[in-house]
Backbone as a printed PyTorch tensor [residue, N CA C, xyz], in Angstrom:
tensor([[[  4.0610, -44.6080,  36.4110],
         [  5.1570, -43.6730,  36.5360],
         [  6.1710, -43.9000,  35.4270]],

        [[  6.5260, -42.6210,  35.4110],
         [  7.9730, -43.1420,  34.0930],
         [  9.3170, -43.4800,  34.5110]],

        [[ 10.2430, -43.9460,  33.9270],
         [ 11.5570, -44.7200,  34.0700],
         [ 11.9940, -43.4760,  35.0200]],

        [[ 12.8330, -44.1770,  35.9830],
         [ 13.4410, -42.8920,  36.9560],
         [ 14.7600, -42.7860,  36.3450]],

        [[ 15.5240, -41.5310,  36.6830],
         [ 16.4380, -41.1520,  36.1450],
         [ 17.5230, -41.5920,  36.8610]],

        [[ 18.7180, -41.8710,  36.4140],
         [ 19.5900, -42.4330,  37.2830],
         [ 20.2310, -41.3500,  38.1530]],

        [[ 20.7400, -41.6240,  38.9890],
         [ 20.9200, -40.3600,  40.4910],
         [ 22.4510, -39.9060,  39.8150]],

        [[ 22.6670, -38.7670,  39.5610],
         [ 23.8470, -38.2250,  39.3680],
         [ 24.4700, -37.7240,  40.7260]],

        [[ 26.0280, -37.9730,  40.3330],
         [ 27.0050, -37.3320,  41.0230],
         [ 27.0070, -36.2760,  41.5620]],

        [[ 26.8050, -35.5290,  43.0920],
         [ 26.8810, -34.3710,  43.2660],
         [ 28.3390, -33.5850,  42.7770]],

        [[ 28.3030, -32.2180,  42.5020],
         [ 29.2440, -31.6510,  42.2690],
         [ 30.3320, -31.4430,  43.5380]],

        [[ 31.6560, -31.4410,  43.5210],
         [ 32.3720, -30.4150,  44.8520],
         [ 31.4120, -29.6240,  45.6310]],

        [[ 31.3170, -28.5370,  44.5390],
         [ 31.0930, -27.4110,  45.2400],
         [ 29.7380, -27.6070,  45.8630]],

        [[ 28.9090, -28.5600,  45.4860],
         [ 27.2240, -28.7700,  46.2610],
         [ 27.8190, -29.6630,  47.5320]],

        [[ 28.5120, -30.4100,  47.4760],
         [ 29.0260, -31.0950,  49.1520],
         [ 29.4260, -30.1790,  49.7750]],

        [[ 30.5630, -29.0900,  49.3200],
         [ 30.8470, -28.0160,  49.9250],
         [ 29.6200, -27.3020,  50.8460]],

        [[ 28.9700, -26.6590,  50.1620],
         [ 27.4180, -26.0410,  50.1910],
         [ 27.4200, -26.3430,  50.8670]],

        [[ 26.7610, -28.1650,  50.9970],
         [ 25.9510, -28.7570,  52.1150],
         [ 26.8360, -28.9690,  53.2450]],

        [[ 27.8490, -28.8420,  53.3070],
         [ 28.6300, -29.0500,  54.4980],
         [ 28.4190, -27.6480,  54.8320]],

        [[ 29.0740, -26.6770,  54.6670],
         [ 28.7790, -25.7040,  55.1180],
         [ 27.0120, -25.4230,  55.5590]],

        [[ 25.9380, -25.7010,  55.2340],
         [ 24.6470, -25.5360,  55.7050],
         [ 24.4030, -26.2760,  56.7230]],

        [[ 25.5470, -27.0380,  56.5470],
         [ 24.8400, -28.1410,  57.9590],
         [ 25.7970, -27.0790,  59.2360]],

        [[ 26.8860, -27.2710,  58.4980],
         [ 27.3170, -26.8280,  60.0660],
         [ 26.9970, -25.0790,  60.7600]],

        [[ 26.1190, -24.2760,  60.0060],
         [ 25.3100, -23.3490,  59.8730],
         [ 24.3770, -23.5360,  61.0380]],

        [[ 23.6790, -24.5590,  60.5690],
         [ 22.2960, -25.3080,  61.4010],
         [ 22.7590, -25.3190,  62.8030]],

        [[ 23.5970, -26.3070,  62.8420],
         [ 23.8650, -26.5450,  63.7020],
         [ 24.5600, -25.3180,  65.0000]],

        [[ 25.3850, -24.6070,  64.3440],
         [ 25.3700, -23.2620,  64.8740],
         [ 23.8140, -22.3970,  65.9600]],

        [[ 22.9420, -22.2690,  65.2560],
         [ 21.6770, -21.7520,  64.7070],
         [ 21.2940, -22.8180,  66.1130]],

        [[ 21.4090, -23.9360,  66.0510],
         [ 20.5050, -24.7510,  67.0010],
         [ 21.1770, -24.6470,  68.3850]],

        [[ 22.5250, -24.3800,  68.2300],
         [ 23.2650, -24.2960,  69.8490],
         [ 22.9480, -23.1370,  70.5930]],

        [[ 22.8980, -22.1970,  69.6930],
         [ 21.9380, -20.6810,  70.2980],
         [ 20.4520, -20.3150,  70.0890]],

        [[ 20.0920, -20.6420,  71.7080],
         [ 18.8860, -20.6940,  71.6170],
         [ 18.3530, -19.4180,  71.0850]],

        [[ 18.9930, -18.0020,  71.4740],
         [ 17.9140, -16.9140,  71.0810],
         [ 18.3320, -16.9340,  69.7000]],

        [[ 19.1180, -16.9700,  68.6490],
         [ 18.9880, -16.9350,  67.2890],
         [ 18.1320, -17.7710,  66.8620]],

        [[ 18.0130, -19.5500,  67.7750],
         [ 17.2580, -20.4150,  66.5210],
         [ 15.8630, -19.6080,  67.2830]],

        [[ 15.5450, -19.0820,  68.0910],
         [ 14.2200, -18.3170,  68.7310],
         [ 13.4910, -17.5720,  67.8340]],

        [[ 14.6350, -16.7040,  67.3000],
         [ 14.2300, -15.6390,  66.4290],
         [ 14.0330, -16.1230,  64.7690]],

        [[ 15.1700, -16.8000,  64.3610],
         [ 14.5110, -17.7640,  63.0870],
         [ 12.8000, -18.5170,  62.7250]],

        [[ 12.8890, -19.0980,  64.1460],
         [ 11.7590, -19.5570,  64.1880],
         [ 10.6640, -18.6860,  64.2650]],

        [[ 10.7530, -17.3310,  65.0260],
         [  9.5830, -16.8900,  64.8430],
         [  9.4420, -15.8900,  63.4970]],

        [[ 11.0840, -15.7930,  63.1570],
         [ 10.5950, -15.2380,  61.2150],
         [ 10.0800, -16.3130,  60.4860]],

        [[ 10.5720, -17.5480,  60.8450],
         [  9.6620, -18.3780,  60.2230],
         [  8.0450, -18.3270,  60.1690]],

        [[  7.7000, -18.3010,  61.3020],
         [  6.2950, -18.1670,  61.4800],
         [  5.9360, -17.2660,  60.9920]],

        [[  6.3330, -16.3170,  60.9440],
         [  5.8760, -14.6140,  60.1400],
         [  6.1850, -14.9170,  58.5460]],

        [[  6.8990, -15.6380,  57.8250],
         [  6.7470, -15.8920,  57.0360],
         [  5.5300, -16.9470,  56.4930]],

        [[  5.6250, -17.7350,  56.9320],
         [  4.2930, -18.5090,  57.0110],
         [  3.2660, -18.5100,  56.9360]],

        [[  3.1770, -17.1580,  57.8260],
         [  1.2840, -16.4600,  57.8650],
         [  1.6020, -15.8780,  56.6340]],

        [[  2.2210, -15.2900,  56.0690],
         [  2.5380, -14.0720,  54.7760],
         [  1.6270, -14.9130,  53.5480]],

        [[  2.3600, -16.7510,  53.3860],
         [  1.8760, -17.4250,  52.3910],
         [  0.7390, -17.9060,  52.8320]],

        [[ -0.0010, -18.2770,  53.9410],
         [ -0.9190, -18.1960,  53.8800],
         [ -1.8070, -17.1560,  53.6930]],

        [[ -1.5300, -16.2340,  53.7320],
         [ -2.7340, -15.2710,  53.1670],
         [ -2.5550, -14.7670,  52.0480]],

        [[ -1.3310, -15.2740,  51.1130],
         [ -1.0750, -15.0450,  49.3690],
         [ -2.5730, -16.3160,  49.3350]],

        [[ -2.2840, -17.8210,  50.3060],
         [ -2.7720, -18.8680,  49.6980],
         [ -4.3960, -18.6400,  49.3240]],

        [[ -4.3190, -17.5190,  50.3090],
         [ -6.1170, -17.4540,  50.6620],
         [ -6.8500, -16.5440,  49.5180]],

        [[ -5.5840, -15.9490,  48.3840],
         [ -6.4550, -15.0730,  48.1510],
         [ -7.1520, -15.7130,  46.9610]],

        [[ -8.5710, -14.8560,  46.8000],
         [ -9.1710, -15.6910,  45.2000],
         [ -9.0680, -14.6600,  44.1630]],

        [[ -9.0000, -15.2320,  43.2990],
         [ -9.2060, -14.5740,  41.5090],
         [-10.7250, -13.4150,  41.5810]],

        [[-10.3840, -12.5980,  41.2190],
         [-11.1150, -11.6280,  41.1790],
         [-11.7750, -11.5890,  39.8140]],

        [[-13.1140, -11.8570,  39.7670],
         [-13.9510, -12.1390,  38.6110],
         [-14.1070, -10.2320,  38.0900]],

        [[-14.3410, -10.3660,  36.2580],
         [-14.2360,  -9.0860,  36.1420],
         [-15.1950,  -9.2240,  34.9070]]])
């Protein structure tokens, strides 16, 4: 492996971000029918890439 890079400083505004995403989540997880419905766009997203994953190269 090569030399690792040393870990930089997050910016403000990316703690910001992540504070705000967390407490998003957490929102999202106290209500069950929203995290319900996330989850099942999740899943519908999911199948979507699996069947990009499935497809093959079309010989010509």
């Amino acid at each position: 492996m090569g030399a690792s890079t040393p870990a930089r400083e997050p910016d403000s505004w990316e703690i910001d971000e992540d504070m705000r995403t967390l407490a998003r989540a957490e929102e999202i997880r106290r209500d069950p029918k929203r995290l319900a419905r996330a989850k099942k766009r999740a899943a519908e997203k999911l199948d979507e890439l699996k069947k990009v994953a499935a497809i093959t190269a079309v010989k010509t």
